[in-house]
C-alpha positions as CSV (number, residue, x, y, z in Angstrom):
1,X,19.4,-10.5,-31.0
2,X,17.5,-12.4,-28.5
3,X,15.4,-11.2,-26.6
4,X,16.7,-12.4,-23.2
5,X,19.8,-10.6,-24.2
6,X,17.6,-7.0,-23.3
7,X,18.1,-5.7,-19.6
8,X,15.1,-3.7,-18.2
9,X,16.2,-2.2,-14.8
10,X,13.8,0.2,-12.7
11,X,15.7,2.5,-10.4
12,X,18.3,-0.1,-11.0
13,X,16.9,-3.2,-10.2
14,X,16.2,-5.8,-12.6
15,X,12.5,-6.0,-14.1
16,X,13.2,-9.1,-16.6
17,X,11.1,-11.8,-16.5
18,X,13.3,-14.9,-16.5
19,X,10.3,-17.4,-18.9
20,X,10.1,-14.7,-21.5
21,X,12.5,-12.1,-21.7
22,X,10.6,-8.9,-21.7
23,X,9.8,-6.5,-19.1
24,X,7.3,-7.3,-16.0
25,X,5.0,-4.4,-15.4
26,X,6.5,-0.9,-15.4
27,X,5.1,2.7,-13.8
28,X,3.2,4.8,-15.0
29,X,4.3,7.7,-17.7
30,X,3.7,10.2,-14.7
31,X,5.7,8.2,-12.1
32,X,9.2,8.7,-14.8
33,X,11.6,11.0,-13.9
34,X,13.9,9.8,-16.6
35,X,14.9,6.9,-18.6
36,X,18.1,6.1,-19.9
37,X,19.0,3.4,-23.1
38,X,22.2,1.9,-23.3
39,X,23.2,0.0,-26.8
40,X,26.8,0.1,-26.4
41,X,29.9,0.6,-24.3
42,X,27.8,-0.6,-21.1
43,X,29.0,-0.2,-17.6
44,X,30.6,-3.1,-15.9
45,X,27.4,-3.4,-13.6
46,X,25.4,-4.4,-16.6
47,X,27.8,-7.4,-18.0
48,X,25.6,-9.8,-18.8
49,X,23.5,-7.6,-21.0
50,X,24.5,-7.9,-24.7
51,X,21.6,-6.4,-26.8
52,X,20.0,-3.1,-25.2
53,X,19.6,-1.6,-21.7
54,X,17.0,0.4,-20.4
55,X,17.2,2.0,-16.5
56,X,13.8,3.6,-15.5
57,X,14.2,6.1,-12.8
58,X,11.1,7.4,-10.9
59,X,10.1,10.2,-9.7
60,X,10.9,11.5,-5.6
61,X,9.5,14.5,-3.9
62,X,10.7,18.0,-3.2
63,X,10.5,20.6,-0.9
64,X,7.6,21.5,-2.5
65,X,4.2,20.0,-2.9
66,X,3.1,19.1,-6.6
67,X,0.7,17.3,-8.0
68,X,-1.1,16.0,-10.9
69,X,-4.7,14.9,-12.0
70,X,-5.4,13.4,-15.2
71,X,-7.4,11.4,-17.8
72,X,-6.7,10.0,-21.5
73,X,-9.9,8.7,-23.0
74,X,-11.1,7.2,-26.5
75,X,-14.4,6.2,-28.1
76,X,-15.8,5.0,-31.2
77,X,-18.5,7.6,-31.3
78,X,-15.9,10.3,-31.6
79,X,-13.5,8.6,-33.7
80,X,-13.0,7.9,-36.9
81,X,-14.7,5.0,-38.6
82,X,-11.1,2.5,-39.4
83,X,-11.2,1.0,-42.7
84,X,-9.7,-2.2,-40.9
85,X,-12.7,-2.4,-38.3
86,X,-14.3,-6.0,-39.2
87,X,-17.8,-6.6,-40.4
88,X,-20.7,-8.2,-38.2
89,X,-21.8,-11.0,-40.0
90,X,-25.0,-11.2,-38.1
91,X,-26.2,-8.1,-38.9
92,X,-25.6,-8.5,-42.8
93,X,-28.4,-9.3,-45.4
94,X,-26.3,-11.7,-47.8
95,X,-22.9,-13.6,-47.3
96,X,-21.4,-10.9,-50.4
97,X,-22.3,-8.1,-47.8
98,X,-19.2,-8.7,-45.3
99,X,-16.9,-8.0,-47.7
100,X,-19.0,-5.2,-49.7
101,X,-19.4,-3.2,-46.2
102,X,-23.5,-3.8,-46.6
103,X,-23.5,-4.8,-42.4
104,X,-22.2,-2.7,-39.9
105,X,-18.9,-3.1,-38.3
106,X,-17.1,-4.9,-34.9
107,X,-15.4,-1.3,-34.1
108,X,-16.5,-1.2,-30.7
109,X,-14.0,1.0,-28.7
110,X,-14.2,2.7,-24.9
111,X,-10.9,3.6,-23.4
112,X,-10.3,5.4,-20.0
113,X,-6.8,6.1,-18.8
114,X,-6.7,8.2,-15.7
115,X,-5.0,8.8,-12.6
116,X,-2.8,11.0,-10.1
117,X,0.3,12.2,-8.3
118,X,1.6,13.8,-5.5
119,X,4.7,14.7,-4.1
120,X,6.1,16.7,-1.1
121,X,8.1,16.9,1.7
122,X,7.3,15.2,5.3
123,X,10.3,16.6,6.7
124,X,12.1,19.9,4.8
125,X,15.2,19.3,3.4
126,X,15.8,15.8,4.8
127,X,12.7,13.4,3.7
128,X,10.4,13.8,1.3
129,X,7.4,11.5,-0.3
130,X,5.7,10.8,-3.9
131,X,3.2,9.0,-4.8
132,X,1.5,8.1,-8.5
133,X,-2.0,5.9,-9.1
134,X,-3.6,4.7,-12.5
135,X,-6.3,3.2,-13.7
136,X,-6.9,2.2,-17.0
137,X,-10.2,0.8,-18.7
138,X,-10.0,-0.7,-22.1
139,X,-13.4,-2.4,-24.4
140,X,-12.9,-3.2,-27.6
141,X,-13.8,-5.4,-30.6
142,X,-11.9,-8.2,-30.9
143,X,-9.5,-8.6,-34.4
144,X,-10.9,-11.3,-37.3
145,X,-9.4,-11.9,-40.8
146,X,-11.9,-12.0,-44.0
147,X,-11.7,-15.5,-44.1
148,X,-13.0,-15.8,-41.1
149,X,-15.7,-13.6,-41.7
150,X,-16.8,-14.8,-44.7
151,X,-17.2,-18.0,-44.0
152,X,-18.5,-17.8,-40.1
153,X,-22.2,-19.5,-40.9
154,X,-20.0,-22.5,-42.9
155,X,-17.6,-22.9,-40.0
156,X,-20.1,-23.1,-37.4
157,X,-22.4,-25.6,-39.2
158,X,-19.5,-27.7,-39.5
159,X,-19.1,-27.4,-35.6
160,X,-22.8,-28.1,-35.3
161,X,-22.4,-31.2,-37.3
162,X,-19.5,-32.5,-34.9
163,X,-21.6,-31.4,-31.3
164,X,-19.3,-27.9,-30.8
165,X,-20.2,-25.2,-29.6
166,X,-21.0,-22.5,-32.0
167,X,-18.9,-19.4,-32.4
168,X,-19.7,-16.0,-31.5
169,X,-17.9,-13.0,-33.0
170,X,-19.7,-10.3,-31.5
171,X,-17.2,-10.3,-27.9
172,X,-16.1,-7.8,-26.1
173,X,-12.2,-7.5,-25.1
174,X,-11.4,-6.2,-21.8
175,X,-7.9,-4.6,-20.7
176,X,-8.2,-3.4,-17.1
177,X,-5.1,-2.3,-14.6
178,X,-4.6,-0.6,-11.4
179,X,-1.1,1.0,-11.6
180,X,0.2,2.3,-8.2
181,X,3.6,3.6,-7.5
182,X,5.0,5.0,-4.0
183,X,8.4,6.2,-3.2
184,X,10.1,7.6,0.0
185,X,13.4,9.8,-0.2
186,X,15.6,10.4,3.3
187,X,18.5,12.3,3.5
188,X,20.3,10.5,6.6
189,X,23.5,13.1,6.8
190,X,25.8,14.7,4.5
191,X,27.0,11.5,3.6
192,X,23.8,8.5,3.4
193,X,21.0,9.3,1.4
194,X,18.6,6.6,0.9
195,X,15.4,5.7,-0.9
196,X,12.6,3.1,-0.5
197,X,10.0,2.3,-3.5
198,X,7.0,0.3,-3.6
199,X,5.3,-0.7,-7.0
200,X,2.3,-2.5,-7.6
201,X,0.5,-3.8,-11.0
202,X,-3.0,-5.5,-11.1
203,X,-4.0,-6.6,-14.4
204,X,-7.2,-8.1,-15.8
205,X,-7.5,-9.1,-19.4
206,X,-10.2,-10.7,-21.3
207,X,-11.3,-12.5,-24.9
208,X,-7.5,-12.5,-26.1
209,X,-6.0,-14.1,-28.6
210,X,-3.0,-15.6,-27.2
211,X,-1.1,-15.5,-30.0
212,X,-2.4,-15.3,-33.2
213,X,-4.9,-11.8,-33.3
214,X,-7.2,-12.0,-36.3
215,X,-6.5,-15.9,-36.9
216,X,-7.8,-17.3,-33.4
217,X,-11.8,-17.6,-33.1
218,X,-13.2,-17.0,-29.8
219,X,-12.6,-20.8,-29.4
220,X,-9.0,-20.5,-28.7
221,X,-9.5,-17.3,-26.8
222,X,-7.3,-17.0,-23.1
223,X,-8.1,-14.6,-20.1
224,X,-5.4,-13.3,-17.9
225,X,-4.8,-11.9,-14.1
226,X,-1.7,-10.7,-13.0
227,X,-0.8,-9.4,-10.1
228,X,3.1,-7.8,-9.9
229,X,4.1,-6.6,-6.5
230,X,8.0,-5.4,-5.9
231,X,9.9,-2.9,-3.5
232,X,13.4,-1.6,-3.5
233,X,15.4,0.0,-1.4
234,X,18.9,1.8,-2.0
235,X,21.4,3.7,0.0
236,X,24.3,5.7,-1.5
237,X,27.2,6.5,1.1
238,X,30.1,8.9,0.0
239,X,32.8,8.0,2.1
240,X,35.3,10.5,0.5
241,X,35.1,12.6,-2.3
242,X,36.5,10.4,-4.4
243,X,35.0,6.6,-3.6
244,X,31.3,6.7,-3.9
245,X,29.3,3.1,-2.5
246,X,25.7,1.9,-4.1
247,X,24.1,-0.1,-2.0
248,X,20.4,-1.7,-4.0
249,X,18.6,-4.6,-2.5
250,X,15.0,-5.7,-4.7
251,X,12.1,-8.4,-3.5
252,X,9.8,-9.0,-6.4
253,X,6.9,-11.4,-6.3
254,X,4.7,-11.6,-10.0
255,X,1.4,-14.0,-10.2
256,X,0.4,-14.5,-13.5
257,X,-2.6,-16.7,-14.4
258,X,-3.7,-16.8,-18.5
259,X,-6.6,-19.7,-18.1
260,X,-7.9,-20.9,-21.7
261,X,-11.8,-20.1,-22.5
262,X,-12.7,-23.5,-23.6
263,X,-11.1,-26.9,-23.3
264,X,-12.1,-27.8,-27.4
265,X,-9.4,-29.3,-29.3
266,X,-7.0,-27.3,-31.5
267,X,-8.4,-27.6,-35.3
268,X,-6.4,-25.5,-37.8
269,X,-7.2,-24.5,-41.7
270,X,-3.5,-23.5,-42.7
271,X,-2.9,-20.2,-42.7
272,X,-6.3,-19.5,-42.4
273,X,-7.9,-19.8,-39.4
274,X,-8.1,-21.7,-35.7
275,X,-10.5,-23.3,-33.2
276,X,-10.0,-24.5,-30.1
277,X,-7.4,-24.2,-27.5
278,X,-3.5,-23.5,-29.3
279,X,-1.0,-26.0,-27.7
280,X,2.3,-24.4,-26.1
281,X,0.8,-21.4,-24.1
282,X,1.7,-20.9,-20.7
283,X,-1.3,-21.6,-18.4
284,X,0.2,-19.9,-15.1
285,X,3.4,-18.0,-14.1
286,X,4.6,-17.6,-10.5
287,X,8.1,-15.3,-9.7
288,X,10.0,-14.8,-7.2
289,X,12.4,-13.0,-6.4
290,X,15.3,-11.6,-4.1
291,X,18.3,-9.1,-5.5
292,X,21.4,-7.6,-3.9
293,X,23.9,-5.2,-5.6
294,X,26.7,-3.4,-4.4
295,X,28.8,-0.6,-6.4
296,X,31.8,0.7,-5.4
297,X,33.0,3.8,-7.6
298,X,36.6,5.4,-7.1
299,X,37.8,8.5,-9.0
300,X,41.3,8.7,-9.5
301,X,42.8,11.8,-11.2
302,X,41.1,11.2,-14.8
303,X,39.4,7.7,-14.4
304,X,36.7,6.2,-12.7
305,X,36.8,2.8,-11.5
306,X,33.8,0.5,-10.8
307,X,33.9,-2.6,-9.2
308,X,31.1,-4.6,-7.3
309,X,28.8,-7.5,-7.2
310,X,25.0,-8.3,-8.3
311,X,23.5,-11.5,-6.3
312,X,19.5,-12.5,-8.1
313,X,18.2,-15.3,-6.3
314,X,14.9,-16.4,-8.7
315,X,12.1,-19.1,-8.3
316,X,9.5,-20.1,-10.9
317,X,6.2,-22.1,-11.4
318,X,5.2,-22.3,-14.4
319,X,2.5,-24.4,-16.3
320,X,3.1,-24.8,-20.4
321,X,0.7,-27.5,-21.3
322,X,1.2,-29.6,-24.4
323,X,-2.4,-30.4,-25.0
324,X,-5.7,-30.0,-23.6
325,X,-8.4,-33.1,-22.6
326,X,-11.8,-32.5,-24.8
């Protein structure tokens, strides 16, 4: 189905981004206490969802303190050499060596993902803390077809001959983020428990292909910042033991900038390959937003009814160019 049918909820608040459909930024893996998918027979607070649901719950503190250090971490000089890794042309002898394997290959690869948690109490039994940070550092090859390759020196004496610039292969792609994730339990009595989270996403991208990876030349190549800020805040009240009242109230606020490389004009070989800047990617997206829900839950003998309202104001800027001035 389509994707804007999908609903992406983070300790129950909505993490959809209205231009495209998929999720905004998430937490991290070791902010997660548990996830839940939905594909059928959904609540009634999640009506307007028709294809999937997803509800991330993160973690809260305890009575004890925990805590967590940690780093992931890849590099070509330990790995495997992939069959898939593409050739350099400028380090190969003849035009037949690119496809032979004679030159050696655009596998570059450094990856760092690391971070930490911890959790505790600030006040035992009644309020308790947890935070999560993580950073992740990504360098890499960027992706080429054959035909590409192959025909490199050929595409950039045509260039040449028209007064582009030339075309260089030999990039490095960057994928950088700071991931930070803080969360404050309270226990106000028996009755009123509440909970305030703060999440925060800053993203840094470079040398991508914005939609076409292995088909675009560095040409048509986009960079990105984003920045995703959002904090929620919910407070449960049991009145009796039989009606139960969710209160959830979300401000979300998401800058996303994906500036082209170059400003040359789109040229396209079918099914081949691109130059130039591709028409019909966004150049900025700007988000607001402000979200309300109240649940009411009432048990009576053997069935549970639910009833309540979800108010999402949202505000967009957005920038979708249909062409690009040379």
């Amino acid at each position: 189905q389509n994707i804007h049918y999908n609903f992406i909820a983070v300790d129950g608040a909505d993490n959809i981004s209205t231009a495209s459909g998929v999720q905004k930024y998430t937490p991290s893996q070791e902010a997660v206490r548990e996830f839940r998918v939905i594909n059928s027979s959904y609540s009634v607070e999640f009506g307007r969802a028709v294809g999937g649901i997803v509800n991330i719950i993160t973690k809260s503190g305890t009575n004890t303190f925990h805590g967590s250090a940690y780093e992931y971490f890849r590099n070509d000089k330990l790995d495997a050499g992939s069959i898939l890794a593409s050739s350099d042309p400028s380090t190969c002898n003849t035009p037949g060596d690119v496809t032979s394997g004679g030159c050696s290959k655009l596998n570059k690869l450094r990856q760092n993902q690391y971070g930490f948690t911890l959790g505790g109490p600030l006040i035992k039994n009644r309020t308790f803390f947890f935070g999560n940070y993580e950073g992740s550092r990504r360098r890499e090859s960027p992706y080429y077809n054959s035909i590409i390759l192959g025909n490199i020196n050929a595409i950039n004496a045509f260039k040449s001959d028209i007064g582009f610039p030339l075309e260089n292969l030999n990039l490095t792609r960057s994928t950088d983020s700071d991931n930070l994730t803080v969360r404050l339990d309270h226990s106000i009595n028996n009755k009123n428990n509440m909970f305030v989270r703060y999440f925060f996403n800053d993203g840094r991208l470079r040398h991508y292909s914005p939609l076409n990876d292995g088909f675009d030349l560095p040409s048509g190549f986009k960079s990105s910042d984003s920045k995703d800020h959002s904090i929620v805040g919910a407070l449960s009240t049991t009145i009796t033991s039989s009606l139960v009242n969710e209160l959830r109230v979300q401000y979300a606020d998401r800058d996303y900038d994906f500036p082209t490389e170059s400003s040359q004009p789109h040229m396209e070989v079918a099914n081949q390959f691109a130059i130039g800047v591709n028409r019909g990617n966004p150049d900025f997206y700007k988000e607001k937003r402000f979200e309300i829900v109240d649940n009411v839950t009432k048990n009576i003998g053997k069935h549970t009814f639910t009833f309540g309202g979800d108010y999402n104001w949202v505000r967009t800027t957005e920038s979708f160019p249909l062409f690009y001035p040379f």
